[in-house]
C-alpha positions, 0 to 999 in steps of 0.5 A: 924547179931543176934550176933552183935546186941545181942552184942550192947543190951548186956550192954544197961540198962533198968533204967527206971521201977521206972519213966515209964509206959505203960499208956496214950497216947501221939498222937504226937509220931510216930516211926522213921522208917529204911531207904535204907541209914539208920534211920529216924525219923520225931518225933525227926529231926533226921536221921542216917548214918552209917558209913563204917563198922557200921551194923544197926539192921532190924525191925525184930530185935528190935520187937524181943527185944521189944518182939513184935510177927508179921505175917506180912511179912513186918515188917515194916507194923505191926499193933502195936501201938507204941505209946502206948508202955513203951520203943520203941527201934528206932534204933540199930547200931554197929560195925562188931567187937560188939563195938562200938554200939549204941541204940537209944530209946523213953520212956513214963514217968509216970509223964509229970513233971519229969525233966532230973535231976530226970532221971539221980538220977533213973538212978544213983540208978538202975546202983548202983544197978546192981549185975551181972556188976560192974558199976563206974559211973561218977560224972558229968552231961555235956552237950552235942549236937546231930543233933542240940539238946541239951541233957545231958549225964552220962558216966560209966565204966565197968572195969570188962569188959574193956568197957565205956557206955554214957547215953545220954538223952533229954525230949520231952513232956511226954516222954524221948529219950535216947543214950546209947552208948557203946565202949572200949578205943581202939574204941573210934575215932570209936566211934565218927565216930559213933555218927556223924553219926547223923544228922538233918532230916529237917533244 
C-alpha cells in the first residue's frame, strides 16, 4: 500500500504557496470521509467508486502526507480541524501497477477573489519553475465536467519520464478544489475508467 501510494503523490505538485494560506476559517467546509465502497463527500456532491484494480489510500496515509501525527485508533475520528488547514488531501487512488492515480485535494486561498484564471498563471509559473522534473505544459485551458460540475483543467507532459499530469480545478467559496491526475499513454483507457469513478452524492 505505502509504495503504491507514494507512487500516486510521487509527481502531485504542490502549486499552491504563492495563493494560499493557513488563516481564517471558512465554517462551511468539512472533509469528505472514506467509505466500505469508496470516497464521499457532502461538501463537494461528490462520491468515488473504484474501479477493479484501482487501490484507495487509508486515512492513515493521507494524515501522514499532511503530516498530521494522531494517537487515535481510529483515524477517522482525530481531533484535527480540518477546515483550518492550508491543503486538505480528501482522497487518493491508484492502480496496483502506480498508474494511473488520482489525488483529490481542497485549497484555502489566501484571497476569496482569486479567480481559476489566476489559479492556472500560479500554476503555469511554479511548473516552469520546477528544476528537479522536466515540465512541458500545455497551452490550452479546456473545460471539463466531473460528477456534474463544471472545472477546468491544464494538462503537462513529463517526457523524461514517460508520463502525463491534468490539472483539474474548480473554485468553491474561498477555497479551491483540485484533480491532479497522473497516467502514462499506455494506461490512458485506464485512466478514464478512473475518472468515471466519480460521481454525484445526492441528485
Amino acid at each position: 500500500m505505502k509504495k503504491i501510494i507514494c507512487t500516486a503523490i510521487l509527481l502531485s505538485v504542490v502549486f499552491l504557496s504563492l495563493i494560499s494560506c493557513g488563516c481564517g476559517k471558512n465554517s462551511t467546509y468539512e472533509r469528505g470521509v472514506l467509505t466500505e465502497a469508496g470516497f464521499e463527500s457532502v461538501y463537494m456532491n461528490l462520491k468515488f467508486i473504484p474501479p477493479q484494480g484501482m487501490v484507495l489510500s487509508t486515512e492513515e496515509d493521507m494524515l501522514e502526507i499532511m503530516n498530521i501525527v494522531t494517537e487515535a485508533k481510529d483515524a477517522n475520528k482525530t481531533a484535527v480541524d480540518f477546515a483550518e488547514m492550508t491543503t486538505v488531501y480528501e482522497m487518493i487512488a491508484a492502480a496496483q501497477i502506480g498508474f494511473p492515480s488520482v489525488s483529490l485535494m481542497v485549497e484555502k486561498l489566501a484571497l476569496s477573489s482569486i479567480t481559476t484564471d489566476q489559479y492556472s498563471e500560479a500554476l503555469r509559473k511554479t511548473l516552469s519553475g520546477v528544476s528537479t522534473v522536466n515540465y512541458i505544459i500545455g497551452d490550452k485551458i479546456i473545460a471539463v465536467e466531473i460528477a456534474g460540475q463544471k472545472y477546468k483543467q491544464l494538462s503537462a507532459s513529463l517526457p523524461d519520464l514517460g508520463v502525463i499530469q491534468n490539472y483539474i480545478f474548480r473554485k468553491k467559496g474561498n477555497r479551491m478544489i483540485s484533480f491532479v491526475v497522473t497516467y502514462t499513454p499506455s494506461t490512458e483507457h485506464e485512466m478514464r475508467l478512473m475518472m468515471n469513478g466519480f460521481s454525484k452524492l445526492k441528485d
